[in-house]
N, C-alpha and C positions, 0 to 999 in steps of 0.2 A: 557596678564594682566601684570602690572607695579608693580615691588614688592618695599619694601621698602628696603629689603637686597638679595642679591642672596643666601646665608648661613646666618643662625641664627644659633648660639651653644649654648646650654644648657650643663654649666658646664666647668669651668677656672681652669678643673687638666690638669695631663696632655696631655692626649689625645685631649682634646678640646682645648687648648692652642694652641697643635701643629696643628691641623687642621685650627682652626682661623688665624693664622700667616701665614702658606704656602700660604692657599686659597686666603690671603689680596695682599702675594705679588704675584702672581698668577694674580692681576688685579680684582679680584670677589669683590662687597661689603656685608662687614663681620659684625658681631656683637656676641659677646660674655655676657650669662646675667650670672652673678654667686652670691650666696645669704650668701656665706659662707666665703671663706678665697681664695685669688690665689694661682694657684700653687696646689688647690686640696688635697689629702690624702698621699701623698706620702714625697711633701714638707711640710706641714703644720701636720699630726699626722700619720707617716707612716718611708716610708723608711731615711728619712733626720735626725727626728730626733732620730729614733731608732739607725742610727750608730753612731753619735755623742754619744748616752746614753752607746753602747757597748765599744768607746773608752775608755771613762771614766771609765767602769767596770775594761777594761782591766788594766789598772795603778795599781792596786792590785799587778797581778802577777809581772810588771814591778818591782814593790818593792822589792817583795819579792826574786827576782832571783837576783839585781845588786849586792849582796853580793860576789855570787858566782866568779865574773868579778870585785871584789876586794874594790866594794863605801860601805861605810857606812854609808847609810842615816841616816835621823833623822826621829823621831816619826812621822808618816803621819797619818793625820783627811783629813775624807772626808767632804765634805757638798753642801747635795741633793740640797739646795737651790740656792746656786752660780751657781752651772752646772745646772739647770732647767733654771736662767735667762740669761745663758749666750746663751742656746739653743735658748730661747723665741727673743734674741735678732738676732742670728743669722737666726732664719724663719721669721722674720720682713723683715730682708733686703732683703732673696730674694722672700719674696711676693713683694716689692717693685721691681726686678728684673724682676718680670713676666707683672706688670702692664707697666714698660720700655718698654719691649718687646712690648704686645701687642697695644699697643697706638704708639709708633714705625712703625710697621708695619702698620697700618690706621686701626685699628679694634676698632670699638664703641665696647666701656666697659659700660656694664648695673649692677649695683653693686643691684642687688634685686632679688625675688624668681621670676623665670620664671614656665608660666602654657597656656599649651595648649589651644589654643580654639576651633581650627581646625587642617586638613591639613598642613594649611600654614600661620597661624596666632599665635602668642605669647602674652602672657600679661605679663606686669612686672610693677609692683608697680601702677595699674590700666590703665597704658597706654598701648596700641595695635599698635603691630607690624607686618607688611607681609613681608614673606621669599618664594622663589621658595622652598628651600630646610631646612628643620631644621634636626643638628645634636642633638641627645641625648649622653651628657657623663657625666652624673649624679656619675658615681663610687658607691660604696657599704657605706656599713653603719655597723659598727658592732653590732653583735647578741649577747644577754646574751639570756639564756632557760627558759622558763616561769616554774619558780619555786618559793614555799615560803622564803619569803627575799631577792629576787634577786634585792631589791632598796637598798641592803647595800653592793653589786658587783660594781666593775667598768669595764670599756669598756678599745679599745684598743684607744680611744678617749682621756679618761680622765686621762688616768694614764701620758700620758706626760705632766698634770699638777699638779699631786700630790704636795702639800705644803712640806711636810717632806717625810724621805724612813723611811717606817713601818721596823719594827722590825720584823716580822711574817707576809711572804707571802704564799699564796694559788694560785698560777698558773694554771686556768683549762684549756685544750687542747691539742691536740697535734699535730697542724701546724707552721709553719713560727711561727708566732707572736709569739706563748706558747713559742716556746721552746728560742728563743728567747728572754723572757722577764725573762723567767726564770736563764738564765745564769747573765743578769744583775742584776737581783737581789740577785741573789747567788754571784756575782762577784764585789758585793758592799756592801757586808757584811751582808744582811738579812738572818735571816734563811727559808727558801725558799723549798717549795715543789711541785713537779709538778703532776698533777692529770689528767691524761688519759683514758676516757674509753677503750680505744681498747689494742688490746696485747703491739703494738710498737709503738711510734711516728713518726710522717715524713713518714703515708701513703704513697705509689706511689715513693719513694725513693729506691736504690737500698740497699738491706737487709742489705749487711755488712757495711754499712754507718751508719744504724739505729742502728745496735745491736753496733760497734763502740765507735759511740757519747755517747749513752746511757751508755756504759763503762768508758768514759772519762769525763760524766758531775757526775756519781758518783763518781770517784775517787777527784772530785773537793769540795763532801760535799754535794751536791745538791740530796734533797729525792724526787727519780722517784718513783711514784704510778703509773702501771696499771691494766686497767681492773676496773678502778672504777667513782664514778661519786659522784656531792654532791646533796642530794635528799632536803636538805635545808640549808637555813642559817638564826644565829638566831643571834642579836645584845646582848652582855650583859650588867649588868649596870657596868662595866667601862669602858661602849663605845669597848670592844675589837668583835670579831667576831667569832660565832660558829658556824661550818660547819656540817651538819649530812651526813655519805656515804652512799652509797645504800646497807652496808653491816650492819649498824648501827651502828660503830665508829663512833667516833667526831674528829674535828682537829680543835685546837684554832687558829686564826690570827687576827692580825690588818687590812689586807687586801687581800680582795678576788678580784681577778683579772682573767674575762674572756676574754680567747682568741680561741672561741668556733665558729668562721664563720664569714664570712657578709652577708649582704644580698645586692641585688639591690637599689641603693638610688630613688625609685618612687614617694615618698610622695606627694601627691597634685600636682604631676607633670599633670593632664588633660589626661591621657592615652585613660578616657573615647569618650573623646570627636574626637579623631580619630580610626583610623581602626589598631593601633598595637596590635599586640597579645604577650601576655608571655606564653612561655613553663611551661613545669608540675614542673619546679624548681624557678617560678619568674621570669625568667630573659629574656629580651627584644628579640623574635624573629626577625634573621636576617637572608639574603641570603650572600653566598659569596663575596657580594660589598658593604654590611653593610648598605641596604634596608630593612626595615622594611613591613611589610603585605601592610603598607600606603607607596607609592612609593617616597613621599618627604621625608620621615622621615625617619633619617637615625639613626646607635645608634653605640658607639664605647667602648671600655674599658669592666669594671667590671659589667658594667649591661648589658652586652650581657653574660657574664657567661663562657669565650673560656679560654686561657691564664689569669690567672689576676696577672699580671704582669709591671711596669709600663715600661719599655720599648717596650713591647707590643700593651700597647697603644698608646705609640706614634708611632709605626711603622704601627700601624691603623689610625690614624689620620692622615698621611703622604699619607697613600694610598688614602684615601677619597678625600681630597684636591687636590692630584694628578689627580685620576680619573676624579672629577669632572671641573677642569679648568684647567690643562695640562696635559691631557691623553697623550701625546706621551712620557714621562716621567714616566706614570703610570706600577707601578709592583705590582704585588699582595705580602700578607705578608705569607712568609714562617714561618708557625708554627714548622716545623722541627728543631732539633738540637740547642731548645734555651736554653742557659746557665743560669744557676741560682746560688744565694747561698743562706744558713743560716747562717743568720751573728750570729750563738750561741759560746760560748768561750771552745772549738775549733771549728771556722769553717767548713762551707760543702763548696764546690763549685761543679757542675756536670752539665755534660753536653752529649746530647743523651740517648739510652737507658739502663735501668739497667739490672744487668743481667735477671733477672726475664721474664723482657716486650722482652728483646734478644730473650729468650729460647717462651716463649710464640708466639712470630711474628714467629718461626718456625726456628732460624736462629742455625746453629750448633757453638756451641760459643768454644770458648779460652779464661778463662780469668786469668789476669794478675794480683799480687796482692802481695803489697809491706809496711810492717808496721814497722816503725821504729822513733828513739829519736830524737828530731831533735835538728840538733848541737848547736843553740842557750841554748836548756838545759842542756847538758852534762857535765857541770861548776855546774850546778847549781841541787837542791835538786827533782825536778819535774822530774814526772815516767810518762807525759805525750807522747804519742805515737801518728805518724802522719798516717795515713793508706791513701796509693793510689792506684789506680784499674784500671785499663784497660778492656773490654770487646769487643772483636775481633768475628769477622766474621772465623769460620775457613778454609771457601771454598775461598772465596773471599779476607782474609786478611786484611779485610776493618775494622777501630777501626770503632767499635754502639757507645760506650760509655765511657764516661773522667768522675772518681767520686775523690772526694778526703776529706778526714777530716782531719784539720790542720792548723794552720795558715797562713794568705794571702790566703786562699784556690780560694775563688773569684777572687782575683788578678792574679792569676795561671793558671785556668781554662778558664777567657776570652780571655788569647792566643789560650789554644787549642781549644775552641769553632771555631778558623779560622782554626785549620788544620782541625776537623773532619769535617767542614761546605763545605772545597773542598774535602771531601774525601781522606782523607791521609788513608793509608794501614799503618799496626804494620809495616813493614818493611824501609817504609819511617820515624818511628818513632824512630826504631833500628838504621837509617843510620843519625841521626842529631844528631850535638856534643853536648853534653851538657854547658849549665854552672857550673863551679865547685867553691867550692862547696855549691851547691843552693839543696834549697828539692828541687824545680822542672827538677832538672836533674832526678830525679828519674825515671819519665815519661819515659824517653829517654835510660834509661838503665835498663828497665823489660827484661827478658831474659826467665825465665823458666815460664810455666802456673801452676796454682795451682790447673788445673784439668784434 
């Protein structure tokens, strides 16, 4: 049978970008339908502009420390609305970047909602298209909790286009994005609280990292709640916002802001009208090669539900493309040892296992653990403390685990993502000079275990 494309993608973040582009130049013909924005969640309401909104946070402390290193600025004003247009202007150009790309590379760009109608058929804006193969990379959508008043919540969507910065925030969650939006709100002058049902924030993170931060975003002003949740939210008549807890306290703000999950972006996508199946949590059943139950249809990113992560997904979309029109080139994607951070004010950066997930795999550990001022403040009035951690193999010598809270921590941590990724032993990490003097010599001159 003669199709009309060999790949169809569903979905112009970045998974499906990077999939459309390899596969194009690959020789395959491509087509990408997307109804939303290029560039997906990551460019457009996610990782791009979330760190542009943190650098901005940070200038606060910048202020406030040049003293100590002898400048005497002058009165600083902020203004949310200059930094929102200057962001908006900056995610213009590189949606404009991405449609470069993909049109560059020979890929028909279908600017409208794509919907299943078979196998191997798509519709978009009433017109039908035949593909041998369709990718799904839809990405997630964020979740508020069906509760009363949750239409006076905002998402993690809409707050990077809030008009004004509220004066009184409600931050509910406590992954990535909470605790993260939280620091920029506290770090741009709002009064700012963060609302957690569970004991600690940053689940699945190694403990002294959590309990840490949490130490250091309180000593910043920022009010951690946990263990709590809000069971409503009630508008008042001067427009401000009233929150009820599940304990029956209240807490006043101008804005409630959830950052409580996503979900799979499925909507109207035709799921019915093929043979994929979703698992008991929503998200897109797939095999190892990122085959769905229906053998054409394939699915990458956040609505498979694995890593949700966007260099993940491109390192899935890279596979796909690979596989399917230059297999001799094809690797599968190692989920092992992938580096992440929290870009909260201070920093996580980590990478491998925490001690926790160490001692749980069974593995007899050593670990290493270093907290101290870091020289940039030592001038200056801030009690801020960088904590790093090593978690070692003790049979083996093998570093599991790189965590760090502190600044540049990200930037830190994607070096040693390359040693622990070839397996460097604490010994090989004893035997490299450092740079001096940098925190991340730290790394390099851990000595004693602290257990």
């Amino acid at each position: 049978m003669t199709y009309d494309f060999d790949l169809f993608v569903i979905g112009a973040g970045s998974g499906g970008v990077r999939a459309a582009r390899f596969s194009a130049g690959y020789g395959a013909r491509v087509a990408v339908a997307e109804s939303r924005y290029l560039g997906g969640t990551c460019v457009n309401v996610g990782c791009v502009p979330k760190k542009l909104l943190v650098y901005g946070a940070q200038f606060a402390d910048d202020f406030e420390q040049a003293s100590g290193f002898g400048w005497t600025p002058g009165e600083a004003t902020f203004s949310w609305p200059t930094l929102i247009a200057n962001k908006n202007r900056e995610i213009e150009r590189l949606n404009g970047i991405y449609r470069t790309l993909l049109l560059n590379s020979g890929v028909t760009l279908l600017e409208g909602h794509a919907r299943l109608l078979d196998e191997h058929s798509v519709e978009v804006d009433g017109k039908r298209y035949s593909a041998e193969r369709i990718l799904i990379a839809t990405g997630g959508w964020p979740h508020i909790p069906d509760i009363p008043g949750r239409e006076h919540a905002i998402n993690s969507n809409q707050v990077f286009y809030l008009e004004q910065l509220p004066k009184r925030v409600l931050v509910v969650g406590g992954g990535y994005i909470a605790v993260e939006f939280a620091s920029i709100f506290n770090g741009m002058g709002a009064e700012t609280s963060l609302l957690y049902r569970g004991d600690l924030f940053l689940r699945g993170f190694d403990a002294s990292l959590r309990t840490h931060l949490h130490q250091e975003l309180s000593k910043r002003g920022l009010d951690v709640q946990f263990n709590t949740d809000i069971v409503r939210i009630d508008k008042q008549p001067d427009g401000s916002l009233q929150a009820t807890l599940k304990d029956g306290s209240t807490l006043q703000a101008d804005c409630i802001f959830y950052a409580t999950g996503r979900r799979p972006m499925l909507d109207n996508l035709g799921l019915e009208n093929t043979g994929v199946s979703l698992d008991d949590k929503g998200y897109i059943e797939v095999n190892e090669q990122y085959e769905t139950k229906a053998p054409s249809i394939l699915a990458i990113g956040d609505v498979i539900g694995r890593v949700q992560l966007t260099p993940v997904a491109l390192a899935e979309g890279m596979a796909v493309a690979r596989r399917l029109f230059k297999p001799d080139e094809y690797r599968p994607v190692d989920y092992r040892m992938i580096p992440t951070a929290v870009f909260s004010l201070p920093n996580i950066g980590t990478v491998g296992l925490s001690e926790e997930q160490a001692r749980q795999a069974g593995h007899e550990v050593t670990v290493f653990e270093s907290r101290f001022r870091p020289m940039k403040l030592t001038l200056t009035g801030s009690d801020e403390r960088t904590l790093m951690k090593l978690v070692v193999d003790a049979k083996t010598d093998r570093v599991l685990g790189c965590h760090m809270v502190g600044p540049d921590a990200g930037e830190i941590v994607q070096g040693l993502a390359i040693a622990l990724k070839a397996g460097a032993t604490k010994q090989i990490f004893d035997e490299t000079i450092g740079v001096h003097p940098s925190a991340a010599e730290e790394f390099v001159t851990l000595r004693t275990p602290v257990n």
